[in-house]
N, C-alpha and C positions, 0 to 999 in steps of 0.2 A: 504494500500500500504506500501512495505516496502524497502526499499534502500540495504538492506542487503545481502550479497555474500554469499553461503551456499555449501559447499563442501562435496563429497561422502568420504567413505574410502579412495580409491582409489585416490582422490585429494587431500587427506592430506599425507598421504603413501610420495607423491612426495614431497611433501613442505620440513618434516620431511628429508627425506631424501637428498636435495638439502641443509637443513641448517646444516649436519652432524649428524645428528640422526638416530640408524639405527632403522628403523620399528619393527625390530623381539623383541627390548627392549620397545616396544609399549602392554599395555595392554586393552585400549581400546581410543577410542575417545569421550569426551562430549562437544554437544554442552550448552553454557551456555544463558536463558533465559534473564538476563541483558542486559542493554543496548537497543537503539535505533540508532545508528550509526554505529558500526563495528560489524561484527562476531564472538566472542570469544568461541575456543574451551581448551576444560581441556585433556591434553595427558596426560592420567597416565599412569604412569611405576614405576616399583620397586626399580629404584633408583633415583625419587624424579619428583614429577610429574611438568609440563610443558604448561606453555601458549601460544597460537597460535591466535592472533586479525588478520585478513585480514579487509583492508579497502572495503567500500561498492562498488557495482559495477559501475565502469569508465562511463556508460553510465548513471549514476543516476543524477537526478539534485541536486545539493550543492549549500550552501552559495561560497560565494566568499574567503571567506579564511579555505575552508574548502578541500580544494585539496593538498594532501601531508603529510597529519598529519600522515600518521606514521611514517615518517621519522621527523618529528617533538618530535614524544611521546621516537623515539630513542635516540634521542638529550638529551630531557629529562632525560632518567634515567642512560647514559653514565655521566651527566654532575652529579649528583646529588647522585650517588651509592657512597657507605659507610659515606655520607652524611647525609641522611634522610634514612628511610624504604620503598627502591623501587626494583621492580623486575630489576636482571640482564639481559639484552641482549644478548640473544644465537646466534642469526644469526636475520638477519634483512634485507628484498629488499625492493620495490619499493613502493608493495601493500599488503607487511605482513611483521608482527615480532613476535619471536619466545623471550618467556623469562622464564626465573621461575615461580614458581607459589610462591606465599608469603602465610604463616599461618597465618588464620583467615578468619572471615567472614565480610561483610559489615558494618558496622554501621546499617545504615538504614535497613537492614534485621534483627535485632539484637532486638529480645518483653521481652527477659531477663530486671532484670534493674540493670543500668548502673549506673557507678558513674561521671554523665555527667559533674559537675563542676569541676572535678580534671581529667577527659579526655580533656574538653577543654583548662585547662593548657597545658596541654602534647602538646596540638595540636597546640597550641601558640607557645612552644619552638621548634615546628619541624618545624612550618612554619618560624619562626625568622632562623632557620637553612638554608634552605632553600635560603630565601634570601641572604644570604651571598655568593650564587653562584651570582657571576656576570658577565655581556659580554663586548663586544668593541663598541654594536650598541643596539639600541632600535628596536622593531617590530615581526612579525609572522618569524621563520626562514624560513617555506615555501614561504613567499613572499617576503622577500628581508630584509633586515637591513639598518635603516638611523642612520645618526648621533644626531638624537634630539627626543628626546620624545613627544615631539609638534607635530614635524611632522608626526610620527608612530602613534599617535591617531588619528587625525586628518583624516588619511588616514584609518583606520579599521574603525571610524564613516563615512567616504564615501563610502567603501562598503556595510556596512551593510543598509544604506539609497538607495546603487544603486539596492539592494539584494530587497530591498522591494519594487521597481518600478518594478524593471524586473519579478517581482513573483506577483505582482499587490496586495500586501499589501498593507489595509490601515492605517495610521498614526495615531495617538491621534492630532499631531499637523505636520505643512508643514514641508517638510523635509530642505527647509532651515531653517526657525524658530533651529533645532535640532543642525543643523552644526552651527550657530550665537551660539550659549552657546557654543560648543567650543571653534569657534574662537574670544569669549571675553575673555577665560580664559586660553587665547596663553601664557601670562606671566607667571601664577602657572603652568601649564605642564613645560615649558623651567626651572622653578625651580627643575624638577627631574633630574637630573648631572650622576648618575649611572643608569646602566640595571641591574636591579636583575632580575632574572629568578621568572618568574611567572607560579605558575600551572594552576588558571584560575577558575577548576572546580571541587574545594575542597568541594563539600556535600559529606552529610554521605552515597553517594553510594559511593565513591569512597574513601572512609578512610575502612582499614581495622582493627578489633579490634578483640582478642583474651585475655581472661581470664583477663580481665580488662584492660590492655595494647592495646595500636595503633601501629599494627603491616607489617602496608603496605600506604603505600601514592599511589594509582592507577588512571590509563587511562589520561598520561599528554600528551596529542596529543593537548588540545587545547594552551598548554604554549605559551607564549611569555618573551620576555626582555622588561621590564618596568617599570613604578614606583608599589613598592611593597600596596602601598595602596590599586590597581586593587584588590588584592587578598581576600580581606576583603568582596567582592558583592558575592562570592558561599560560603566565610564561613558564612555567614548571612543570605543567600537567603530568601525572604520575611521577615526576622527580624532585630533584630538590632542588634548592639554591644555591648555584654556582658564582664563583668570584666572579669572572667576566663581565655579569650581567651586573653584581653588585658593585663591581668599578665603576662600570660605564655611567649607570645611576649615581652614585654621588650619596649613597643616603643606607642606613639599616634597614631591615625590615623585622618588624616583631613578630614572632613564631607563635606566639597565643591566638594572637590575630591571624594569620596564617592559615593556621587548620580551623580557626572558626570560617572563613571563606573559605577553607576550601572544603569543608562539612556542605557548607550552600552549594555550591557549582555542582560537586556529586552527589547530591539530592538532585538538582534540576537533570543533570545527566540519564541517573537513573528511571528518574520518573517519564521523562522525555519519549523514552521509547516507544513506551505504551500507545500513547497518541499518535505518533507517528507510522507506528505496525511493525518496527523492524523485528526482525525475526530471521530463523536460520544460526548456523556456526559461528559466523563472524561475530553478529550479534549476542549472541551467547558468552562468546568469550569475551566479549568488553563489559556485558553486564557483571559478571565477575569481574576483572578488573578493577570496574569501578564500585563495586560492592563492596572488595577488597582494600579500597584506599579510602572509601567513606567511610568501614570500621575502623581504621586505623586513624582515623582523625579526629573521630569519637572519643575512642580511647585515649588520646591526648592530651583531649579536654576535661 
């Protein structure tokens, strides 16, 4: 099963052309194979080709704060362009955005080798960049902004806990037991004072890298404003914290915090699926995986 919105010619023809793009400077359409949540097509044209993400179809089942993100991911690279390496916003509605296309390929797609310790510096001092975007409020922009970062968590581990009742997920542990590690560590959240703008979902699918260089920051729909530590659980995802990245940044990161985000991320991981339908071997063995790293972060706390 797939959540996925999938458009003819003829429905991109109108998009393009609703966002000011005339068709005739269109030389073909591609769809592109990545991803698991939005539709991404490749508009090439001769003078300088063009991304097209539509969000998945209205009638699909979603987590709970997963309604709006593109208007989220626009936020994002409005807020963040000539900042970091993100695509410009050509035109943007409801349930698609139209942007640049950025040089280079994925990380993760990338069997060349890399000169991964002095990429992850790089990607330390973009992410420190980054940060330094800040807002007036903490939380999902699609779901509203509070004035405390306490409470913006607090509420994103409610839904992803309501997300797994309602989807009949089952838990490692009761889903109050999950909310109590929260609400015992109301005082370290209340010590985050600034919103830095968080990407969320920094793996190497969504870093772009060209000729040794990190040349694209992609797909910041899942951002929020919050303490910049959050960001440290997708640049790690199942591993740890490595110098390189901690050089490049400039700054500590607290490990209490840490596995409290990253409890969140492998919750939403986990739950995720369900809605989505994955299913089969591969699936299987990441459910574990991440079943695996979410006890382990439990126990931590």
């Amino acid at each position: 099963m797939s959540n996925k919105r999938h458009l003819d010619d003829i429905g991109l023809e109108k998009l393009v052309t609703e966002a000011g793009v005339g068709p005739a400077s269109v030389t073909s359409y591609e769809e592109l194979a990545e991803g698991t949540f939005n539709t991404v097509y490749r508009i090439v044209r001769p003078a300088g080709d063009l991304m097209l993400k539509l969000s998945p179809d209205p009638a699909a089942p979603v987590l709970s704060h997963e309604h709006g993100l593109i208007r989220t991911e626009t936020e994002f690279y409005r807020a963040t362009l000539g900042k970091i390496p993100v695509p410009e916003v050509i035109h943007a509605g409801d349930d698609f955005l139209l942007m640049t296309a950025l040089p280079g390929t994925t990380w993760f797609s990338q069997s060349e080798e890399l000169d991964r310790p002095r990429l992850r510096r790089e990607l330390g001092g973009l992410v420190a960049e980054l940060h330094r975007v800040t807002g007036p409020a903490f939380g999902y922009p699609q779901k509203g902004l509070v004035s405390t970062w306490s409470t913006a968590f607090l509420a994103m581990i409610d839904d992803v806990l309501g997300d797994a009742a309602r989807f009949g997920v089952e838990l490692p542990r009761p889903a109050e037991q999950i909310r109590g590690l929260v609400l015992a560590r109301d005082e370290l959240l209340a010590g985050v004072q600034t919103a830095s703008l968080i990407h969320f979902d920094l793996w190497d699918g969504n870093i772009l890298v060209e000729d040794g260089r990190i040349t694209g920051l992609i797909d910041g729909e899942r951002a929020f404003w919050g303490d910049p530590v959050a960001e440290f659980v997708s640049l790690t995802l199942f591993g740890s914290l490595d110098d390189e990245l901690l050089a490049g940044y400039g700054a500590p990161v607290d490990q209490e915090l840490l596995s409290l985000y990253r409890v969140y991320l492998y919750l939403i991981m986990l739950v995720e699926a369900t809605p989505r339908g994955y299913e089969g071997p591969e699936h299987e063995k990441m459910s574990r995986l991440v079943l695996r790293h979410l006890v382990r972060e439990l126990d931590a706390l």
